[in-house]
Every structure is written in structure tokens, then in C-alpha cells.
C-alpha positions in Angstrom: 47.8 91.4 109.9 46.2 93.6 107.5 44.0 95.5 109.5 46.0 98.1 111.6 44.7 99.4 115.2 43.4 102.8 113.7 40.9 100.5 111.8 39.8 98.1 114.3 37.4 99.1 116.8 37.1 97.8 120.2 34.3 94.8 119.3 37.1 93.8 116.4 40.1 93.6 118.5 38.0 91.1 121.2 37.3 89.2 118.5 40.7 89.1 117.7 41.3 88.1 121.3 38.9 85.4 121.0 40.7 83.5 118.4 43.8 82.8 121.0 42.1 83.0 124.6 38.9 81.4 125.9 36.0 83.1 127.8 38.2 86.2 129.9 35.7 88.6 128.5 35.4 91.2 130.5 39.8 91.5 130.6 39.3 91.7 127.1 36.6 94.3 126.8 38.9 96.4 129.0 42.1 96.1 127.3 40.2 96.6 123.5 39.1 100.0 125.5 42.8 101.1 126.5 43.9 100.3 123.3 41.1 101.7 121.0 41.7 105.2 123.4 45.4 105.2 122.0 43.7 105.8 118.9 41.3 108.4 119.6 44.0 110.3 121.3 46.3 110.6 118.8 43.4 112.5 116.9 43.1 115.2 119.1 45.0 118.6 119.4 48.6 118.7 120.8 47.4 120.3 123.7 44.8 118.4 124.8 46.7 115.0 123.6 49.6 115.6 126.8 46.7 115.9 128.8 45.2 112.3 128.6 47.4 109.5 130.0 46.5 105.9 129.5 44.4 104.1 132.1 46.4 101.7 133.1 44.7 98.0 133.7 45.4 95.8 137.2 44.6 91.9 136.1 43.8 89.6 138.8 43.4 85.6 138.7 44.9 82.8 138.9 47.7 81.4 136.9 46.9 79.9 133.5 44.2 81.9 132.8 45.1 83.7 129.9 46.5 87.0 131.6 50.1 87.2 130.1 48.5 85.9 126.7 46.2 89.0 126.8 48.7 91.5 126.5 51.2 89.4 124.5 48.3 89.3 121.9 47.7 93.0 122.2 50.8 93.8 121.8 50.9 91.9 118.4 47.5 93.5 117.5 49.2 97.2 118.0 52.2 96.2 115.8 53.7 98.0 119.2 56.5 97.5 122.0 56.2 95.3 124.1 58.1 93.7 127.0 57.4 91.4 130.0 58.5 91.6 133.3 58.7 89.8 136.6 58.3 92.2 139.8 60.0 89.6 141.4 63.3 90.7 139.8 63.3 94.4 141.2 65.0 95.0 144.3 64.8 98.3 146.4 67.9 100.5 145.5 71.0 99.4 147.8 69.6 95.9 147.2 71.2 93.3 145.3 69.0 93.0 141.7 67.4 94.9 139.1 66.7 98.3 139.1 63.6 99.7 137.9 64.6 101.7 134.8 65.8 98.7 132.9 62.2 97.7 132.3 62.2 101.2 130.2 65.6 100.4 129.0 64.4 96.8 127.3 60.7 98.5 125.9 63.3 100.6 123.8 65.2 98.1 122.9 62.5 95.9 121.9 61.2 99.1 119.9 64.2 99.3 117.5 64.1 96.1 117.0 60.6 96.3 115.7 61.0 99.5 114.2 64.7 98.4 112.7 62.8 95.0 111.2 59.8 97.4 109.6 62.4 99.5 107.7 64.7 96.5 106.9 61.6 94.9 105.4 61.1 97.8 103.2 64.0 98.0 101.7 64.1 94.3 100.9 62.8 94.9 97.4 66.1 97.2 96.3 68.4 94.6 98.7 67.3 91.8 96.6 68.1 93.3 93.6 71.7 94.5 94.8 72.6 91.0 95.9 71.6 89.2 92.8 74.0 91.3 91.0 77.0 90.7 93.5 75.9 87.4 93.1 76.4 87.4 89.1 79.5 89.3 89.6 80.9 86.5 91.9 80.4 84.0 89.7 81.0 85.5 86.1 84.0 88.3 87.2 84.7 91.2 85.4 87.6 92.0 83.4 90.9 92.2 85.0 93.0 95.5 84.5 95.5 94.1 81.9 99.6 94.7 82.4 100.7 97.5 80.6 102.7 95.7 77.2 106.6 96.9 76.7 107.0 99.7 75.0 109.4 100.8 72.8 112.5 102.9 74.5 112.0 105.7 72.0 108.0 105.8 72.1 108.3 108.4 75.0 110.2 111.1 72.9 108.2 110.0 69.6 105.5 110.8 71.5 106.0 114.0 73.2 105.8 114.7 69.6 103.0 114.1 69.3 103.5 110.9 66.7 102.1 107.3 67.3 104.1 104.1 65.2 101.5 102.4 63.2 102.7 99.2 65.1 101.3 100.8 68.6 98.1 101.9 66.3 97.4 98.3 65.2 98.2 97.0 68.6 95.9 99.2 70.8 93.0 99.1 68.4 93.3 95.4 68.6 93.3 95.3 72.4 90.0 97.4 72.3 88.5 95.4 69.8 89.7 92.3 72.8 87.8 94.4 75.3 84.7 94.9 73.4 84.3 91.3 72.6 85.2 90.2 76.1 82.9 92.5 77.8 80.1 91.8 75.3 80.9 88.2 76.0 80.8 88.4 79.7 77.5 90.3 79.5 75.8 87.6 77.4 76.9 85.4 79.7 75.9 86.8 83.3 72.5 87.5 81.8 72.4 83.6 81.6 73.2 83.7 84.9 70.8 85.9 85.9 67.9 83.5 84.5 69.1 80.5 86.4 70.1 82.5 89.4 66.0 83.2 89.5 64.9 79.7 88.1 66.6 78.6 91.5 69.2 76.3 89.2 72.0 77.8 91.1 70.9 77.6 94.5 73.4 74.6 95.5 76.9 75.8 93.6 79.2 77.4 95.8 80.8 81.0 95.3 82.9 83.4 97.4 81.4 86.7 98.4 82.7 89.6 100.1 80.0 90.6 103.3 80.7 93.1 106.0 83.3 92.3 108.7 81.7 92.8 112.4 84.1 92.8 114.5 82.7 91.4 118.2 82.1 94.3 120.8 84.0 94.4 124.4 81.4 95.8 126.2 81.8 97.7 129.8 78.8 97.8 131.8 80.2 100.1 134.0 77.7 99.3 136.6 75.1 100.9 134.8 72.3 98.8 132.8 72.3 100.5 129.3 74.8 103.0 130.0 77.4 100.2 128.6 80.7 101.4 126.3 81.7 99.3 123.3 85.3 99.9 122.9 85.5 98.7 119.9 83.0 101.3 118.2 84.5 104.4 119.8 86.6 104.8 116.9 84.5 102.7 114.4 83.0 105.8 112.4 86.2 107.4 111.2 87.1 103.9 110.0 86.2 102.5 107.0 84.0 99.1 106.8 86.2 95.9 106.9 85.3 93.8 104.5 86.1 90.1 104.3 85.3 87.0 101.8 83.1 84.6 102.1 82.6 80.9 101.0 78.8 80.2 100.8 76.4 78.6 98.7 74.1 80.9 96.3 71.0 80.0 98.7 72.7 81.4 101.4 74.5 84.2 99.9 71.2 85.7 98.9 70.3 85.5 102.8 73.2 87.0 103.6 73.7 89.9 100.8 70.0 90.7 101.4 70.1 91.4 105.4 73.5 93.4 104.9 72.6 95.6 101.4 68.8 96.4 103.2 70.6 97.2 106.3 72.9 99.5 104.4 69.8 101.2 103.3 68.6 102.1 106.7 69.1 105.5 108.3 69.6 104.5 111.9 69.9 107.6 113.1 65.7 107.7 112.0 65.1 104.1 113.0 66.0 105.4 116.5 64.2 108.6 116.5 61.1 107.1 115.0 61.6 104.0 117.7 62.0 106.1 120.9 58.8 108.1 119.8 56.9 104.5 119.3 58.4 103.5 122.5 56.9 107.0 124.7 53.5 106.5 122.6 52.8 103.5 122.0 54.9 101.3 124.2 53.2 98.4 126.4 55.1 97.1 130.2 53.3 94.0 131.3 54.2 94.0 134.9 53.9 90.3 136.2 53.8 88.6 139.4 52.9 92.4 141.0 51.0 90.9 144.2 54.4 89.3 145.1 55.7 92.5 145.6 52.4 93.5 148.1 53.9 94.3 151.3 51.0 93.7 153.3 50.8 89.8 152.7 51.7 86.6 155.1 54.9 85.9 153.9 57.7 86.6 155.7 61.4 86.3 154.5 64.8 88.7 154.2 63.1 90.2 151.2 60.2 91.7 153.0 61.8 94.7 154.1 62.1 95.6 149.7 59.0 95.2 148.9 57.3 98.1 149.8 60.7 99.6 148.3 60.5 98.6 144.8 56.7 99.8 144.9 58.0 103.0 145.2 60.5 102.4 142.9 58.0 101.3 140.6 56.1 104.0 141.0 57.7 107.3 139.2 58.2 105.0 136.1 53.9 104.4 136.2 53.9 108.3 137.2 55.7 109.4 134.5 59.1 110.4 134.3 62.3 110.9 132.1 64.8 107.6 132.0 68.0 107.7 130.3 69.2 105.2 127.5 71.6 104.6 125.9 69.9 106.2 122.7 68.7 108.9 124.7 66.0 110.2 127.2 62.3 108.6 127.4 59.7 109.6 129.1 57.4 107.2 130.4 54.1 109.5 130.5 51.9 107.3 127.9 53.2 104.2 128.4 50.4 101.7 128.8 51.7 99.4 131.9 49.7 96.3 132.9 50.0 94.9 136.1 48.8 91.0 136.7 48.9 88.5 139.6 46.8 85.7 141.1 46.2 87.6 144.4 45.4 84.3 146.4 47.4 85.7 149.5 47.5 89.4 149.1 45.2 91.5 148.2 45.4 94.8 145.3 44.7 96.8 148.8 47.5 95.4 150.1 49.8 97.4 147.4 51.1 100.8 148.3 48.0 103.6 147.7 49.4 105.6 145.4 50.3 102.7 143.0 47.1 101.5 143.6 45.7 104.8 142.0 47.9 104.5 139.2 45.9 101.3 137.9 42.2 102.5 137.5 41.0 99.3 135.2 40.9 96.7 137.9 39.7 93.2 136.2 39.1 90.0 137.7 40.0 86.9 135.2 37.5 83.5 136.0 38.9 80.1 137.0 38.8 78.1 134.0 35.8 75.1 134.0 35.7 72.4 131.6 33.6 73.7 129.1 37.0 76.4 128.7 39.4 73.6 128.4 37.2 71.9 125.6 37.7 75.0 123.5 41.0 75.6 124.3 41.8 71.9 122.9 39.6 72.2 120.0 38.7 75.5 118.9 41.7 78.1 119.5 44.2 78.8 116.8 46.8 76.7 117.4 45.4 74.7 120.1 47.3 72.5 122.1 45.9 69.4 120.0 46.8 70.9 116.7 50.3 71.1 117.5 50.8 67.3 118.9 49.1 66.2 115.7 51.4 68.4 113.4 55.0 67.5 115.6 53.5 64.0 114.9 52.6 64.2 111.3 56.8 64.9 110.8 56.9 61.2 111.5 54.6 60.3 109.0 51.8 59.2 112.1 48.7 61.1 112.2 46.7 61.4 115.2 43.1 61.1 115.9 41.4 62.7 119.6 38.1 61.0 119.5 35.1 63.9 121.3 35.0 61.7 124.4 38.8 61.6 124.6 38.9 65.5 124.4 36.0 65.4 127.1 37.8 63.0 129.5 40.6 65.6 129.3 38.7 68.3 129.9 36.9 66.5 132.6 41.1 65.1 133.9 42.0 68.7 133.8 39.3 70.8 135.6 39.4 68.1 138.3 42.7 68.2 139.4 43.0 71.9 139.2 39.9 71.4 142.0 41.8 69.0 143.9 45.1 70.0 143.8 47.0 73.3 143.0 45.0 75.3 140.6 47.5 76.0 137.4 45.2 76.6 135.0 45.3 75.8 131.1 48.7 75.0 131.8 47.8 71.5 132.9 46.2 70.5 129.6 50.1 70.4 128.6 51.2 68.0 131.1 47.8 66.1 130.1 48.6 65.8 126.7 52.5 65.1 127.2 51.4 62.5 129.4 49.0 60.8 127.2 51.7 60.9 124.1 54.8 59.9 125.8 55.4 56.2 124.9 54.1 57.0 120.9 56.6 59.6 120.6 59.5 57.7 122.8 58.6 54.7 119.8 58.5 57.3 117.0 59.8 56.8 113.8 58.2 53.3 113.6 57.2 52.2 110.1 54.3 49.8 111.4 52.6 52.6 113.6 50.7 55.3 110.7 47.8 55.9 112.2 46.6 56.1 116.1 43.0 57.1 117.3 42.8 58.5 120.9 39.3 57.5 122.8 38.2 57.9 126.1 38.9 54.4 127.4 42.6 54.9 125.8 42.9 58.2 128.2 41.6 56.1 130.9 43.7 53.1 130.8 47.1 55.3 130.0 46.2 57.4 133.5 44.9 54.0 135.5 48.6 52.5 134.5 50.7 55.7 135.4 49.2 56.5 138.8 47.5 55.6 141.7 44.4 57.4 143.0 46.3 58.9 146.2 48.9 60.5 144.0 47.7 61.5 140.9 48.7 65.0 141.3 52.2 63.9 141.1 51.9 62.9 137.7 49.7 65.5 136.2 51.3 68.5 137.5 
């Protein structure tokens, strides 16, 4: 994207929003404010920047309505790290599953991968440019160091006089004169090399090329998430780099030299500083599923007694405190964490109080109506129509939805989410793979190149797959 979050004000980023997720507006409008504040912080003083913590943002609604694509999409709007995950998985400590921290533990990771990728990327100008010429080299080689010709017993003691035979004279200058020529020769010839190698003439013939030899890890977890101990890198800096050869073609040899010469170029010891501070400043934890972890709710099972315990397990993370990595310590201060769940049995009252209090944006997402699903078939990026039509297209079949036809699913969609379990846009999927089943079970077929979807087509596909009394088995 070309504009970057210091440029884009809160109207620009919900209109960003608005390109991948129908109506939500007000979720927006509060999650372009949290993230438009990132900015205006990082303008102020040092001293008065430790002082503002993000306000973190409590989504509630049911499934399908565009909560997880929120942050996923702000996330790729802030160029920042992000990671998603269930509350389900946390257990109370002394309880079989996750603990806590390793939500921390996979935002950092996620944040040197993003921060590793930007500074790969920039070196990929001087990568290229390294790998054509190992590529030249591999398949015009240089000269070879040439044996050493017999000499004459008596040249040593001649000499140490400092006397050369005119035989050895004529004999070496000729072997320069070899050199010369050769090396001029080979130089002519790898820059004709070097234009085919960028006309793309070469990109089939095979050569052998000499990459980097990563030796698989042993890791020992040591009952410790992110505290794990490759063996095999304990010793690995003192040693030099293993090198092996290669057989590839030039297409992929340029793949290959490029990733390992621009990672050669990286200083990870400042990918990781510069990824840990992105990670404490800018760093996004989308908490889902969070009212399944409300203690105060009707269900009952073996789990209930943990519940309340991984609240407060939860909860010095969305305080703000220090977690160890395995690149080091990070605090968790201005993190932006965003909790979501449908709330249909609990209630956000029914979480602990002071977690409660740590979530100050409290939005409510809408049930989507059919007006929603129309747009989210037809106007979105991407929408779910767009990609059916381009996975068929690869068979040479293009695909027509007729208005009514988009309308009767619109119309299929909103009604059963009424009737029967309310998932959201998520059933437009299980619409649409419905509907296309048999044409892409029949796919490749010469005879069929074009097909126009109508309204009575939806109809008569849905009248021969189910029956009135169970037509939720289908659709769902």
C-alpha cells in the first residue's frame, strides 16, 4: 500500500475498511480511532508518550460478521504485528494447555518475520546482482590454477643467482600471453552470458551452484514455550558456513541465490532490535472467542473451574508487564489487544471486573440482513463471487450470476441464518459451494464454456437437494 498509517487519517482508514467488510460502521470508526492515536502518540514527548496506553477495543456480535476481518485488515493497514488467538486454548496455570505468555511469544515472532521480510526486501536490489554473477561464474568457470611445468634440476642453483635460461623466459612469457588470451576470452564470453541470462534465454538450462548448508535443528523445549535450545547452533558461530552444491535450473537458482545473498546482507542482530521495539509499539493481540472464557455463564463442564483463572492470567499481559523470549524481554504496555465474541450466553459483565476495565471501547457488530450479503457478493474486493468465477475461468468456463440469482442468495442466506443457527456471512460459502458443485465435479468439459446462473437455476438446484423440513442440513 502506498499510503502509510502516519498519512491516513481516521475517515481514510474506514474507507479502507470498507473495501473488505460490509456495514460494521461504528467497529470501524472505533478501531480507525485506536489506530490513528498510535500515531499522534508517537509525536509527543518521551515523557508524556509512557503515559498514554492504548484503549483497548471489546467486539461483540455474532459470528460471521466481520469481527476477526476487522483487525486482520488493520493489522495489514499498520504494516504492524499481528497475531490471533483463541481464549479457548489458555488454561489456568497447573492446567493442562497454553499458557498465557505465548500469545506475547508468537506477536514477536510474527514481528521478525515482518520486520526480517522488510529488510530482506531491501536488499534485494544488491542480492540480484550478486546472484547473476555466481550465476555467470557457474556456467562460464574461471581459470583453473595450472600444474607447475618440470623444471630443470639445475634451475634452483642458476637461480639463486639470480640468472633465468632464455628457455624458461620464452616459456613463461608464453604462458602469460595463454592467460591473457584466456581470461580475455572468458570475459567476452560471460558478458554474452550476462545478456541472455537477462533476456530470460537461459532460464531452462541446468547448472550446479553452491548455496548455504542448513543443517536441521534438534530443538529441546524444555518445558518452556520459547525458551527452546537448538543444539545444533550452540556451537554454530565459531564454525564456519557449510557450503554444499547444488543442481538447479537458472530460474530457480536466481530464487535461490537471491533469498540466501539478501539474507547475507541482513544484520539480525538489528532486525531483532528493531522487531521487538515494533512488537512493544506497535504490536496488535486479537483475542478471540473471550466470552467463552466468562465465568459467569450457563455452561457447566470440568473446565469451569479455569475460567475465571485464565482471566487473571490474561490479565497482567493487558496490564502491562515484562515477558521473556527467546530474543529477550518485552513489555506488553502499548500493545493494542482486541477482544471479540458473540456473547449470546454470557454477557461482557460476566467477565472478571478488572479485565472488564482494561477494554474501554466496547462495540456492538449488527446481524447481517440481506441488503449486507448483496454487497458482500458483489461489491467487496474479492467477493466471494469473484473468486468462483476466477477458480472457474482456469477451466476455460466463465460464469455468469444473473442480479436475481445474487438476490435469491441473499434472500437463501439471511433466511436461514433467521431460522436456523445464525453464522453469518459465512453461509454465503456453503451457498455458493452448493450451487457449483456438479459444474466443478464435471469440470474440464470441452462442451461446457459458458454458464449463466438465474434465479430459477438457484431455485431448482436447492428444490432437488433438500427438502423443506431440513434444509438447514444442507446449507450449513
Amino acid at each position: 500500500m502506498a499510503q502509510t498509517i502516519k498519512s491516513m487519517t481516521p475517515r481514510e482508514i474506514v474507507a479502507e475498511l470498507d473495501k473488505y467488510i460490509i456495514g460494521q460502521d461504528e467497529a470501524k470508526k472505533s478501531v480507525a480511532i485506536a489506530l490513528r492515536n498510535r500515531y499522534r502518540r508517537s509525536q509527543l514527548s518521551e515523557k508524556m508518550r509512557e503515559e498514554i496506553t492504548p484503549k483497548n477495543i471489546l467486539m461483540m456480535g455474532p459470528t460471521g460478521v466481520g469481527k476477526t476481518e476487522i483487525a486482520r485488515r488493520l493489522a495489514k493497514i499498520m504494516d504492524a504485528p499481528f497475531v490471533k488467538v483463541e481464549a479457548t486454548k489458555f488454561t489456568e496455570v497447573g492446567y493442562v494447555g497454553r499458557d498465557v505468555d505465548s500469545m506475547v511469544r508468537d506477536l514477536v515472532e510474527a514481528s521478525v518475520r515482518l520486520t526480517k521480510q522488510k529488510m530482506i526486501s531491501e536488499k534485494y536490489d544488491l542480492a540480484d546482482q550478486i546472484a547473476e554473477e555466481k550465476i555467470v561464474q557457474a556456467i562460464i568457470p574461471g581459470q583453473t590454477k595450472q600444474r607447475e611445468t618440470a623444471r630443470n634440476p639445475f634451475d634452483f642453483i642458476l637461480n639463486s643467482g639470480g640468472y633465468t635460461s632464455q628457455k624458461q623466459e620464452y616459456e613463461e612469457k608464453q604462458a602469460e600471453l595463454s592467460r591473457r588470451a584466456e581470461s580475455d576470452d572468458i570475459a567476452m564470453a560471460r558478458e554474452q552470458v550476462r545478456r541472455d541470462l537477462r533476456a530470460g534465454k537461459l532460464d531452462d538450462q541446468l547448472i550446479e551452484i553452491e548455496v548455504d548448508d542448513v543443517p536441521k535443528t534438534n530443538q529441546l523445549d524444555m518445558q518452556q514455550e520459547g525458551m527452546s535450545i537448538a543444539i545444533g547452533n550452540i556451537f554454530g558461530d565459531m564454525m564456519p558456513k557449510k557450503k554444499k552444491r547444488k543442481k538447479a535450473t537458472v530460474r530457480e537458482a536466481k530464487k535461490i541465490l537471491r533469498e540466501q545473498e539478501a539474507q547475507n546482507l541482513i544484520d539480525m542482530d538489528q532486525v531483532i532490535d528493531e522487531a521487538l521495539e515494533n512488537a512493544e509499539q506497535n504490536g496488535i493481540i486479537f483475542i478471540d472467542e473471550i466470552d467463552k472464557i466468562a465465568s459467569g455463564n450457563s455452561m457447566r463442564s470440568g473446565a469451569e473451574v479455569s475460567r475465571e483463572g485464565v482471566q487473571r492470567d490474561i490479565l497482567p499481559i493487558v496490564e502491562g508487564s515484562v515477558v521473556n523470549t527467546k530474543y529477550g524481554p518485552v513489555k506488553t504496555d502499548h500493545m493494542l489487544f482486541i477482544g471479540a465474541g458473540a456473547f449470546h450466553v454470557s454477557k461482557p459483565s460476566d467477565l472478571i471486573p478488572e479485565l472488564q476495565g482494561r477494554f474501554p471501547i466496547n462495540v456492538q457488530l449488527k446481524s447481517l440482513d440481506k441488503e449486507d450479503f448483496k454487497a458482500i457478493l458483489t461489491t467487496t474486493e474479492n467477493a466471494i463471487t469473484k473468486q468462483q468465477k476466477a477458480l472457474l475461468e482456469t477451466e476455460n468456463v466463465h460464469v455468469e450470476f444473473t442480479d436475481d440469482a445474487i438476490d435469491e442468495i441473499a434472500s437463501m442466506a439471511f433466511l436461514m441464518n433467521e431460522e436456523t443457527e445464525n453464522i453469518g456471512a459465512r453461509r454465503l460459502y456453503t451457498i455458493l459451494e452448493t450451487l457449483l458443485e456438479d459444474l466443478s465435479f464435471s469440470l474440464p468439459d470441452p462442451s461446457i464454456t459458458d454458464v449463466v446462473i438465474d434465479r430459477k437455476e438457484v431455485q431448482e438446484k436447492f428444490r432437488e437437494k433438500i427438502k423443506e423440513v431440513d434444509v438447514d442440513k444442507y446449507i450449513l
